[in-house]
C-alpha positions, 0 to 999 in steps of 0.5 A: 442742622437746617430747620425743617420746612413745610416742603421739603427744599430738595423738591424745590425746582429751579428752571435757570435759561439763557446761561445764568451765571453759575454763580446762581447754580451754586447759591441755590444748590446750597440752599438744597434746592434741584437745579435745572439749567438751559443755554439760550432762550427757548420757544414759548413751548419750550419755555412753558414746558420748563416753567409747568414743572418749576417753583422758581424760573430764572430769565434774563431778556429775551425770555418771555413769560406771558399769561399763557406760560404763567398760567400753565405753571401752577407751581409757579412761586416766583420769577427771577429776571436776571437783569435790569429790565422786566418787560418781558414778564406779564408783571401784571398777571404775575402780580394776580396770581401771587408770584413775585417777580425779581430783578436786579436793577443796579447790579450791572450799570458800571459795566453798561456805564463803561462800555458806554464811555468806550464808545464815546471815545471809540466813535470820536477816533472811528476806531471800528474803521480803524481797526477794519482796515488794519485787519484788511492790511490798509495802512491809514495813519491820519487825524482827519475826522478823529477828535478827543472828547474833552470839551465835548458835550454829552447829552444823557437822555435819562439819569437813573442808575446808569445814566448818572453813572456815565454823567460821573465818567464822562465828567472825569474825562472833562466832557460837559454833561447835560441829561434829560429825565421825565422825572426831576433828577439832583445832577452830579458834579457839574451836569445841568439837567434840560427842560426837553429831549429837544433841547439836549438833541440840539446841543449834544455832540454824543446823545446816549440814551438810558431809558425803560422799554414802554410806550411812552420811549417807542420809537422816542429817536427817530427821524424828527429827532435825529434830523434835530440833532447836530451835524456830526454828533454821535448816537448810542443806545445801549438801552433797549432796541424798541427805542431807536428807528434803525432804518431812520438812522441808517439814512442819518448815517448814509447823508452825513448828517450824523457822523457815527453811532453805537448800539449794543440793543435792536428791535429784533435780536437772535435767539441764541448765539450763532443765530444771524444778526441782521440790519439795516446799520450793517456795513455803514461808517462809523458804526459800532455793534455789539450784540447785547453785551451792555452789561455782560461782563464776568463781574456784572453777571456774578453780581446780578446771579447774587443779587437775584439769588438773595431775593428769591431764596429770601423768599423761599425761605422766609416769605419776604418780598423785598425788591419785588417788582410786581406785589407788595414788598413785605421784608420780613425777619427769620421765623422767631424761635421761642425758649420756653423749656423746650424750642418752639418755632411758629408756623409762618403763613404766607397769603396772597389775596385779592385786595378788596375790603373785608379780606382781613376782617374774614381771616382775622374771624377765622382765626378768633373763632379758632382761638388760635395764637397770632405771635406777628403779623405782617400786611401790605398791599397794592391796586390789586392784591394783599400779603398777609404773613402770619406766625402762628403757634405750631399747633394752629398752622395747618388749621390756619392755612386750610381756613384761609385757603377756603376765603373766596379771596384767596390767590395763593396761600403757603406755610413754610413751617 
């Protein structure tokens, strides 16, 4: 029998968009939660539509939840990104309304690891050419132009949980490997790490890059960079799309000077499947294009629903926070049940408050004064909030969460139970 719970868990509504992996649909069904689902990312109306009436909204990249979406969804408890990245969520002003945001950082990385080494290979043999002009009925058997990667240098421009993956299959395939981060990196096997970007351009026969969406990569390969590059080496970005200028590497292909390259991510990508894709890299040589299919593969997308899943329903269920992005990460155990001739469960008490001083020293006055009993108590902060969870003995819990919700500083404050 399940434990009874501060509010009920079949009210709880999960809003999941863009074909979440009904891996997601089954673990939160079980868990007793109501499930709604959507195929395709909806419009900013939409989206704030689904989102005001949910207790956990489930995205992947193309939705975005801005200020204006988190703020007209007061019952907002959290946001799952079902994905690598979290840009597309106002972090910041999550953080500061006490909702917790969730991704999936290392779930999908062999599958954009693999596609990546695909590529490599692919590019080297002008296999999308190839394969068109087979289906065009044109017969053109010839090595012109078509080399094996073994001895070929591959320039890894960042080496976290993807880059160095593809540093270890490039390695096995007896390429050379050299990578670049903004942060010191330990290299695997035999992969050097270069003190510059400009130095890895120069010397790579195949730059793929493997880097966030921030200021900081906008537009990081664009004409300078792929003029610095060697004649005849290859692109791909399978990272994000803001971080190569497309119509600068259009006229890089169109001259010659860079022989091929793969993309998988673009600055402006359709909403939906069936929308039209567009580019400036269409119908060039050598170029292939897959539509933001990195790390969508059946076993990739069942791992991130499970991975994402695990954290939200922990902290459903639990209060913890482990692996959010945006607040203090708080891992906590199950609520303690204590035999004392009868089974006591504490009320456990989750409170977000702005991070200022004396917050503490109010609760903890409030809760003397109550004489209340503090069986655990569990803190961290961050720059701009703090989490206090408290369990306390079932007859002083409501008082409790009443009492702190009346702290100016409050954001957020919950009993489980």
């Amino acid at each position: 029998m399940s434990a009874k719970t501060s509010f009920p868990k079949a009210k709880i509504n999960v809003v999941l968009v863009e074909s979440i992996h009904p891996r997601a649909v089954e673990l939160f069904k079980a868990e007793g939660f109501q499930v709604q689902t959507l195929a395709g990312a909806p419009d900013a109306r939409k989206l704030a539509a689904l989102a005001g009436d949910a207790h956990v909204l489930g995205i992947r990249s193309k939705s975005e939840v801005t200020p204006e979406i988190l703020a007209a969804a007061p019952k907002l408890l959290s946001v799952g990104c079902f994905c690598i990245g979290t840009n597309q969520v106002a972090i910041d002003d999550a953080c500061k309304r006490g909702v917790p945001v969730f991704n999936s950082p290392f779930s999908n990385t062999r599958s954009v690891a693999e596609l990546t080494i695909a590529e490599a290979i692919g590019l080297h043999r002008g296999l999308g050419d190839k394969t068109m002009q087979m289906h065009r009925g044109d017969w053109d058997k010839s090595a012109a132009g078509s080399h094996e990667v073994r001895g070929r240098t591959i320039g890894i421009v960042g080496y976290g949980h993807i880059g160095s993956q593809v540093s270890v299959l490039a390695e096995a395939m007896g390429m050379r490997v050299v990578f670049f981060d903004i942060v010191p990196k330990m290299a695997l096997g035999n992969a050097r790490s270069v003190r510059s970007l400009k130095e890895l351009l120069e010397v790579s026969d195949v730059v793929t890059l493997h880097v966030p969406a921030t200021k900081q990569t906008s537009g990081m390969i664009g004409k300078a960079e792929l003029a610095r590059m060697k004649k005849g080496s290859f692109l791909i970005n399978n990272a994000r799309g803001s971080v190569v200028d497309v119509e600068a590497l259009a006229g890089a292909l169109k001259s010659g000077h860079i022989a091929g390259a793969a993309l998988d991510v673009f600055p402006d990508e359709p909403a939906a499947k069936g929308d039209r894709f567009v580019s400036p890299l269409q119908n060039l040589g050598n170029v292939l294009l897959t539509p933001h299919v990195g790390g969508s593969t059946e076993e990739a997308q069942e791992a991130i629903a499970e991975d994402v899943c695990d954290k939200l329903i922990k902290f459903i269920n639990i209060g913890s926070t482990g692996g959010a992005v945006n607040v203090p990460e708080v891992e906590l155990p199950e609520q303690v049940v204590r035999d004392g001739g009868r089974t006591v469960r504490p009320h456990r008490i989750l409170h977000f408050h702005k991070n200022v001083p004396g917050v503490l020293s109010k609760m903890h006055s409030l809760i003397a004064a109550m004489n209340a009993n503090i069986s655990a108590e569990y803190l961290r902060t961050n720059e701009d909030v703090g989490y206090v969870v408290l369990d306390v003995d079932p007859h002083d819990g409501e008082s409790i969460r009443k009492k702190l919700a009346e702290i100016p500083e409050t954001i957020r404050v919950r009993m489980l139970w």
